[in-house]
C-alpha positions in Angstrom: 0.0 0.0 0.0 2.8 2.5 0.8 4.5 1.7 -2.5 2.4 4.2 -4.4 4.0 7.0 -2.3 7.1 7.0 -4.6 4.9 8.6 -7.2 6.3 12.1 -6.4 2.8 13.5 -7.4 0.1 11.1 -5.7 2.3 11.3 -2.3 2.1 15.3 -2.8 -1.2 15.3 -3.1 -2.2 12.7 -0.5 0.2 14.5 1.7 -2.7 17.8 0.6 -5.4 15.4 1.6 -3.9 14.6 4.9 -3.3 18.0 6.5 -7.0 19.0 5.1 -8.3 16.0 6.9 -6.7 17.5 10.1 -8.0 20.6 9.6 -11.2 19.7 9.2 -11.2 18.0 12.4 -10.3 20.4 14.4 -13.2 22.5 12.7 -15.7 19.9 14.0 -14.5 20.0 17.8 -14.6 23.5 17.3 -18.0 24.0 15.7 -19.3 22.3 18.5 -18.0 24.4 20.9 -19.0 27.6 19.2 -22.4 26.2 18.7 -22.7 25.7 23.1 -21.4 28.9 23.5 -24.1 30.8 21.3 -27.1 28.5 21.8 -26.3 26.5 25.3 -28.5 23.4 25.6 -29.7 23.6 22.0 -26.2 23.6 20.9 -27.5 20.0 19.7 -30.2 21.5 17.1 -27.9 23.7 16.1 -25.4 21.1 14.6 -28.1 19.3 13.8 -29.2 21.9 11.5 -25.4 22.4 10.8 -25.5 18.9 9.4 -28.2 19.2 7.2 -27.1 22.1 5.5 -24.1 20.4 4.9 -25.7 17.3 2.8 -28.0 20.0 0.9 -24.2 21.6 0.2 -23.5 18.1 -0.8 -26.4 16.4 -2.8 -27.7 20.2 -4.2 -24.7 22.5 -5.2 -21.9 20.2 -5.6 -23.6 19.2 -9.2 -23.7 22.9 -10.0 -20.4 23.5 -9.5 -18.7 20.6 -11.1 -20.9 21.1 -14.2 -19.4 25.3 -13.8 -15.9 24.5 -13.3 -15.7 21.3 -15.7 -13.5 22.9 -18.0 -11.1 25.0 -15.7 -7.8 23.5 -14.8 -8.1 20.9 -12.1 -5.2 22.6 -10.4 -6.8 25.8 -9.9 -10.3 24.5 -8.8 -8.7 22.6 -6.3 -6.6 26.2 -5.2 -10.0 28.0 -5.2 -12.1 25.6 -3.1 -9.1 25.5 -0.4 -8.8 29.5 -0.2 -12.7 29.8 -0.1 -12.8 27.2 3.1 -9.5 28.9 4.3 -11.1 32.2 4.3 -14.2 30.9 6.2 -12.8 29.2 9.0 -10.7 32.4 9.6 -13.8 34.0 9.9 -15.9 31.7 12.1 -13.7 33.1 15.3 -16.0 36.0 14.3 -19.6 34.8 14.2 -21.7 35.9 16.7 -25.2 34.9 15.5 -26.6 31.0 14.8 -28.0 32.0 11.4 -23.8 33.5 11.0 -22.8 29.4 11.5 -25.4 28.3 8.9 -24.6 30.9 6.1 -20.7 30.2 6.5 -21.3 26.4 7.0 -23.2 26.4 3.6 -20.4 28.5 1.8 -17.7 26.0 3.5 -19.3 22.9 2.4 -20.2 23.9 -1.0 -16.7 24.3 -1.6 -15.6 21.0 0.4 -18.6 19.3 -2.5 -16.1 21.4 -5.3 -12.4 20.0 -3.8 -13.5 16.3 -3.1 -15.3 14.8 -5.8 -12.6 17.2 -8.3 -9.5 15.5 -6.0 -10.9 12.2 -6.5 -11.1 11.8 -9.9 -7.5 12.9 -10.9 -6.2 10.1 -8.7 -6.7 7.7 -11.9 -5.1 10.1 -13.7 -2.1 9.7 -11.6 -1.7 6.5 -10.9 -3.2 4.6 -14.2 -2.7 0.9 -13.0 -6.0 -0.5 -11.4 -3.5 -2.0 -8.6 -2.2 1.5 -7.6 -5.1 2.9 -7.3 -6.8 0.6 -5.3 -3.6 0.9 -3.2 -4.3 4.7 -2.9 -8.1 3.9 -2.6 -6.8 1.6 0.4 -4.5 4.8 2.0 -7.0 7.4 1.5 -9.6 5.3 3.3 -6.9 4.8 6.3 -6.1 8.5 6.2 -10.2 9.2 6.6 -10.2 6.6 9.1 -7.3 7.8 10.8 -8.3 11.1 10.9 -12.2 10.9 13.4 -9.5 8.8 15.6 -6.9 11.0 16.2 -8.5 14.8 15.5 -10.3 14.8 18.7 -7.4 13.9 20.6 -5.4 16.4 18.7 -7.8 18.8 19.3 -8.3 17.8 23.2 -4.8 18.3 23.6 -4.6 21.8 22.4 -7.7 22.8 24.1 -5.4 22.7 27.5 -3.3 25.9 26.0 -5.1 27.5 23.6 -9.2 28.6 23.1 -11.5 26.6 21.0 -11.3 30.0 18.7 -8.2 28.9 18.4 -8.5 25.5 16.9 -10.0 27.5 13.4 -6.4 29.1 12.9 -5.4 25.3 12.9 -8.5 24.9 10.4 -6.9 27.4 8.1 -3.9 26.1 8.4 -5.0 23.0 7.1 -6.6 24.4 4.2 -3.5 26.4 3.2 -0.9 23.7 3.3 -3.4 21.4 0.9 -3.6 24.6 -1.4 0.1 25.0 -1.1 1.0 21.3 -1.5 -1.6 21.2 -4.6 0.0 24.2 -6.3 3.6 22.2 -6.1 1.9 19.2 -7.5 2.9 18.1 -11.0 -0.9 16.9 -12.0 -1.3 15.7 -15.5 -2.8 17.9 -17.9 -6.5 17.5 -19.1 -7.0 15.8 -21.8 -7.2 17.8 -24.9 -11.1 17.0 -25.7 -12.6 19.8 -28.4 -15.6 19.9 -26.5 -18.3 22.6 -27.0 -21.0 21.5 -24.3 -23.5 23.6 -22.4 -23.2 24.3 -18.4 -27.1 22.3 -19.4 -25.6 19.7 -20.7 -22.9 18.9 -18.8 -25.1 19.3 -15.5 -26.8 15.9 -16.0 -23.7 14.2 -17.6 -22.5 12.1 -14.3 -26.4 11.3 -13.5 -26.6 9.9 -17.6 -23.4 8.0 -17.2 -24.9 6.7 -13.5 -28.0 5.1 -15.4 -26.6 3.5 -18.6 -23.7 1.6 -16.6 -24.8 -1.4 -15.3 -21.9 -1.1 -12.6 -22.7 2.1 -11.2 -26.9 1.4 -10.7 -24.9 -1.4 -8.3 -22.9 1.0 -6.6 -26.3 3.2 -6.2 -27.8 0.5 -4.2 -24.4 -0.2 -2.6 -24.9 3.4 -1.3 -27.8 2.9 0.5 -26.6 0.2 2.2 -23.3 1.9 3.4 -26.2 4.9 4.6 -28.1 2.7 6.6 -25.1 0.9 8.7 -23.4 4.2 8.9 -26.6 6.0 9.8 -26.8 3.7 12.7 -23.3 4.0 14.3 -23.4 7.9 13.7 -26.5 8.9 14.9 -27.4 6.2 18.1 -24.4 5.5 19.2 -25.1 8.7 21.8 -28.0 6.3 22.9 -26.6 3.0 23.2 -23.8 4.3 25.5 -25.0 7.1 27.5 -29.1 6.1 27.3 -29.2 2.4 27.0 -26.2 1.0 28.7 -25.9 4.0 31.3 -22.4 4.4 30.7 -19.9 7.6 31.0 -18.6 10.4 28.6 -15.4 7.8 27.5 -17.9 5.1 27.0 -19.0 7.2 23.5 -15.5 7.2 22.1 -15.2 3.6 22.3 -17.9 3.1 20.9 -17.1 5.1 17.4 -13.6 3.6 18.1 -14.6 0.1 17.8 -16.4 1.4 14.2 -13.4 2.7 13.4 -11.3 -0.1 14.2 -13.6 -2.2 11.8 -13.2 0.3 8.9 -9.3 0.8 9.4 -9.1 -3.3 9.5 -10.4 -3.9 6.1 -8.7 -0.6 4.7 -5.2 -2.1 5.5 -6.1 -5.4 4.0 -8.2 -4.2 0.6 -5.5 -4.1 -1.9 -4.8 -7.9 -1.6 -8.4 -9.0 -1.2 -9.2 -6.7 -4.6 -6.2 -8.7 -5.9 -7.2 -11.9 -5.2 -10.8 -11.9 -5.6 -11.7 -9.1 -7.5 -13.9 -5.6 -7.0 -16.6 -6.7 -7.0 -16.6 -9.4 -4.8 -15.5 -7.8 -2.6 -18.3 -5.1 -2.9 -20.9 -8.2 -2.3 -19.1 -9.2 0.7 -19.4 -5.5 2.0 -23.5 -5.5 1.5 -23.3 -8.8 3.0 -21.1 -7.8 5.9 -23.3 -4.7 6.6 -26.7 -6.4 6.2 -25.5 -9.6 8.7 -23.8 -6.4 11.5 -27.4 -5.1 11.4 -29.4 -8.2 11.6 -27.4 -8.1 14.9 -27.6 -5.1 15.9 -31.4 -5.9 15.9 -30.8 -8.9 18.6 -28.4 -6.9 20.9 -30.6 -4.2 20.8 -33.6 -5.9 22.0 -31.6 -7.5 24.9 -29.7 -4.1 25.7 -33.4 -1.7 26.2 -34.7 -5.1 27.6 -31.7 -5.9 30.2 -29.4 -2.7 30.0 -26.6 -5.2 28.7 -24.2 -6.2 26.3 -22.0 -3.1 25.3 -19.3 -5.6 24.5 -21.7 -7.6 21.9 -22.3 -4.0 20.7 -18.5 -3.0 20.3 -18.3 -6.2 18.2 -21.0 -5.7 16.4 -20.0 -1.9 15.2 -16.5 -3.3 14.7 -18.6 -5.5 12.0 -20.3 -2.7 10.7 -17.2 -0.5 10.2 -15.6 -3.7 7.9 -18.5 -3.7 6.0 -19.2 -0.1 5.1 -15.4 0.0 4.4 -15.7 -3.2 2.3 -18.0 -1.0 -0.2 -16.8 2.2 -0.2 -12.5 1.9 -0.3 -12.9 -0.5 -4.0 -15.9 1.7 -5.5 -14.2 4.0 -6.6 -12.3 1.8 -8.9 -16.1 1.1 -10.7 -16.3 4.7 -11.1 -13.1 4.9 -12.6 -13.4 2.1 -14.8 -16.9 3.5 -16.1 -15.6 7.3 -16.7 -13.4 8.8 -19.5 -10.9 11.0 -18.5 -13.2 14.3 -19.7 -16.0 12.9 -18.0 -14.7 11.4 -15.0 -14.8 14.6 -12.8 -18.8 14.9 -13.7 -19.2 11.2 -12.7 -17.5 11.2 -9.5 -19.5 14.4 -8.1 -22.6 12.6 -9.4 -21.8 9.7 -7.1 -20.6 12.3 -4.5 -23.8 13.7 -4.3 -26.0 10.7 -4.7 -24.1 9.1 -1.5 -24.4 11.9 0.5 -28.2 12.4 -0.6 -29.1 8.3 0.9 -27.9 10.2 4.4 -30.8 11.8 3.9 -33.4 9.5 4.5 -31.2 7.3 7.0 -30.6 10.2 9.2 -34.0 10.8 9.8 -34.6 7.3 9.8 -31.6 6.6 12.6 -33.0 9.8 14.7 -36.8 10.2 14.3 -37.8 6.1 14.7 -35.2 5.7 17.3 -36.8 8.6 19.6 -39.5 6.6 19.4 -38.0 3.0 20.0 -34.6 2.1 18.9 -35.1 -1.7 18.4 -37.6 0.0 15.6 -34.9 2.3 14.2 -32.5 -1.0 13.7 -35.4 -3.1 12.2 -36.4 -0.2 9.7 -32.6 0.3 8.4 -32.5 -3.2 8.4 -34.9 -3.5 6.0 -33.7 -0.4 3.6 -30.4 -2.3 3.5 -31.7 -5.8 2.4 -33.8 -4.4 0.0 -31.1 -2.3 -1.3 -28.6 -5.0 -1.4 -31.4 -7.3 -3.3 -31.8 -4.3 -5.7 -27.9 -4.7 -6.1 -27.6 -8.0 -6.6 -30.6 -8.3 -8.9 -28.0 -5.8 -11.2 -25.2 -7.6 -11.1 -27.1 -10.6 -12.0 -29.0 -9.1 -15.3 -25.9 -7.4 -15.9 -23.9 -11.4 -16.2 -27.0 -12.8 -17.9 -26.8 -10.3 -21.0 -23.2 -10.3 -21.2 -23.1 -6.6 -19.9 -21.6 -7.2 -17.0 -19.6 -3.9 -15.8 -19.0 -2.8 -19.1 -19.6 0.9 -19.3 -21.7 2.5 -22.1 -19.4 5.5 -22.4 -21.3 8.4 -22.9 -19.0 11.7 -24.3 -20.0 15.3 -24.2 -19.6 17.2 -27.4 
């Protein structure tokens, strides 16, 4: 996996993804704290809120924007989106009003839905071999990984000398060095493609490409799967240990840990299990992974609100669901790569960007609003999304195989 850091221009920019990741979590630790210290007890609603106008950021402008800057240098969209987020969190230190957090959140975000999904697809440019990539796929997903371990600690151990304002300087200072290390990059020049295409018709290019490849209507359905079991872990883990189990501040960090754990397991061990038995395969064995870490999650759950135990059955269980969800979304990518052309590919990965994020929400809701109610409920009802989704999946790949399309892309240019 490391081997594909003696490309000079992958490890620059992974090194730009790195120091953005840390950036951006400080930002969350200090978001929070912002949000108590201008709302108090409904410091909760206000991320809350927060949140959702991050996935409208997500699913609604990140479209716009990759359909705007399609043609633009990949370098200098990349430079862009980290100076518009750069400027923001400088000014966050600032905000003195709730409705000040949503307007710069929304503004922040939109240009986190320009950088990623524009980052991601020049990685195949990069590193053409489908084993490199995956190897990068593998690193990137251990960086992400890496990153909601070790940020709040990070962050918890600069909060005992500086102030939480000061945690958006660091913020900044992520976003700057990835600008920085992006403008030292050498990234391979766009393809010359005499294109005279519309902002309109490039805006539902990545959606087109989505529907006529038989690979990617998988992955669509794969989505929903990695929305439900993530939906879970994000959103009643709060619950489990502090509601259901009665347990202490700590107990919540463990409990995303052992998530995390899962996730950062599989990610170290992806590129040889692509090798050996393929993408796709290993995609099945994610939805499968996922749907069996729900079906118990259902059982514990019953016997936790019923007897107020088994946080360890839990733990494993979440270490489950973290394999899974990693098991689908580290080798995706590699369908989406496989299924673009290099003057497309920017469109189709902000088209899956946006469609991921847009599964959140309906899980989200699901995860929170059912599980006020009864959490047993909650697990049952994302249980069922996810086996119907992974049925819809499977039902794909099979048609695909019987016609002799399978995972063959129907390339669709813009001219």
């Amino acid at each position: 996996m490391i081997g594909v850091l003696r490309n000079r221009t992958y490890r620059t920019l992974f090194g730009a993804q790195v120091v953005a990741l840390l950036g951006t979590g400080l930002l969350t630790v200090a978001l929070g704290l912002l949000a108590f210290d201008l709302a108090g007890a409904a410091a909760g609603s206000v991320l809350g809120t927060a949140l959702t106008i991050k996935m409208v950021a997500y699913v609604g402008v990140a479209p716009l924007v990759a359909a705007l800057v399609d043609r633009l240098p990949k370098k200098a969209v990349l430079i862009g989106a980290d100076a518009i987020r750069l400027v923001i969190a400088l000014m966050l230190p600032f905000v003195s009003e709730v409705w000040q957090i949503y307007a710069l959140v929304f503004v922040l975000q939109s240009a986190s839905a320009t950088f990623t999904p524009a980052f991601q697809s020049l990685i195949p440019n990069v590193l053409p071999d489908p084993k490199d990539y995956t190897r990068a796929l593998a690193l990137s997903r251990l960086a992400y990984d890496l990153e909601a371990l070790l940020s709040p600690v990070i962050a918890a151990a600069l909060l005992t000398v500086i102030g939480y304002n000061d945690l958006f300087v660091g913020t900044a200072a992520g976003f700057a060095g990835s600008a920085l290390l992006v403008l030292i990059s050498a990234i391979p020049p766009q393809p010359a493609e005499e294109s005279t295409s519309t902002f309109w018709q490039r805006l539902p290019m990545g959606a087109k490409v989505f529907v006529a490849t038989p690979s990617l209507r998988f992955v669509l359905f794969a989505n929903v799967v990695v929305a439900s079991g993530t939906a879970l872990v994000l959103v009643n883990s709060v619950v489990y240990a502090k509601s259901v189990f009665g347990l202490g501040d700590s107990a919540l960090a463990v409990t995303l840990g052992a998530y995390g754990v899962g996730s950062l397991l599989v990610a170290l061990n992806i590129p040889w299990l692509v090798d050996r038995f393929g993408v796709t395969s290993v995609l099945v064995a994610g939805l499968g992974t996922v749907v069996v870490g729900l079906a118990v999650a259902v059982g514990v759950t019953v016997a936790a609100v019923a007897r107020g135990a088994g946080w360890w059955m839990l733990l494993l269980t979440w270490i489950v669901l973290g394999a899974g969800i990693s098991l689908i979304n580290t080798p995706s990518s590699r369908l989406l790569a496989d299924a673009s052309t290099p003057g497309n590919r920017n469109l189709v990965y902000t088209a899956q960007f946006a469609f991921s994020h847009a599964c959140f929400l309906i899980t989200y809701p699901l995860a929170g609003w059912v599980g006020a109610v009864s959490l047993p409920g909650a697990v049952g009802v994302l249980l069922a999304v996810a086996v119907v989704a992974a049925i819809g999946g499977l039902a794909i790949r099979r048609r695909a195989i019987r016609h002799r399309r399978y995972w063959e892309p129907e390339t669709i240019h813009v001219r």
